[in-house]
C-alpha positions in Angstrom: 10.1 -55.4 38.7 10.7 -55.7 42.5 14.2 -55.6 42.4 14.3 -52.1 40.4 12.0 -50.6 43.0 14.3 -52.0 45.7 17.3 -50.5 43.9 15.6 -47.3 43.5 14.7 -46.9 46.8 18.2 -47.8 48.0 19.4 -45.1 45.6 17.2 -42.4 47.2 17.7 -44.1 50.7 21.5 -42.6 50.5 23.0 -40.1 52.7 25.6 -38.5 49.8 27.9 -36.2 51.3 29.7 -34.1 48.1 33.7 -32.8 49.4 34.4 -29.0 49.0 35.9 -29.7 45.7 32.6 -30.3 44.5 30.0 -27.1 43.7 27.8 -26.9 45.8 25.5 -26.1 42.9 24.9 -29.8 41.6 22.6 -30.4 44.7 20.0 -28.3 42.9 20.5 -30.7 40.0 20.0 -33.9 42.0 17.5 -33.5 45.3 14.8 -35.0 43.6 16.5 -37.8 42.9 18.8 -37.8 46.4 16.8 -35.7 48.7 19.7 -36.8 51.3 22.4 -35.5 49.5 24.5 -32.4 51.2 27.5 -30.8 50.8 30.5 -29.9 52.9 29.6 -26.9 53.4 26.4 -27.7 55.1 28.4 -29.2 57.6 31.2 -26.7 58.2 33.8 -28.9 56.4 34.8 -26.5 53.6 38.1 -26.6 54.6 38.2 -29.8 56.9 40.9 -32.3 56.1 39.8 -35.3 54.4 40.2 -37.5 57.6 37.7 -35.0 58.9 35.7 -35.8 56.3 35.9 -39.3 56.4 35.4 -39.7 60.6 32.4 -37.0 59.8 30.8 -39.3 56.9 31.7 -42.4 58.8 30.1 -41.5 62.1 26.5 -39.8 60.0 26.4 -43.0 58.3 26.9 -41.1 54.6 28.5 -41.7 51.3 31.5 -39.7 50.4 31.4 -38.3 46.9 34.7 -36.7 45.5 37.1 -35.8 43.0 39.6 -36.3 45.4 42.0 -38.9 45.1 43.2 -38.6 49.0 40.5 -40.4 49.6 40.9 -43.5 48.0 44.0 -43.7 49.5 42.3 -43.2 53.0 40.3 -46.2 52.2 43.5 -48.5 51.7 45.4 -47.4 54.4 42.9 -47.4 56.8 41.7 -51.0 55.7 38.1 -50.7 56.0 36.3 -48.8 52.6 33.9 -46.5 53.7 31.0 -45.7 51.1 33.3 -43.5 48.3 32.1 -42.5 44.7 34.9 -41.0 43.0 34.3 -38.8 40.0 36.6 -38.2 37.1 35.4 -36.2 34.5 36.9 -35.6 30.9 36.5 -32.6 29.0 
């Protein structure tokens, strides 16, 4: 039981940071459950590259979350992963 309120609190504990290619609507959906989460756009990085991105979420300590496959390539080439969720969705 103490490890699933340890998870739990890790879970809310994260700083998410969701890329412009990502509505900005879903953060209605998941505060309660992410209260840190933000978007790009609360940052002025709608239109940032993603290495701005990824210095911005690196440096504020926060968890990218994408659709974006750039990304994962930023995390191989610059040999060091930074926090990344990627998101693929089927319809």
């Amino acid at each position: 039981m103490q490890l699933i309120a340890k998870r739990k609190l890790w879970l809310v504990s994260l700083n998410l940071l969701f890329d412009a290619n990502i509505s900005f609507r879903i953060l209605e959906l998941i505060k309660s459950h992410f209260p840190n989460a933000s978007h790009a756009k609360d940052h002025n990085l709608n239109s940032a590259t993603d290495i701005s991105i990824w210095n911005f979420a690196q440096k504020n300590n926060f968890c990218i979350v994408t659709k974006d496959s750039n990304f994962n390539d930023l995390a191989i080439t610059r040999g060091r992963r930074r926090k990344l969720f990627g998101l693929k969705l089927a319809i």
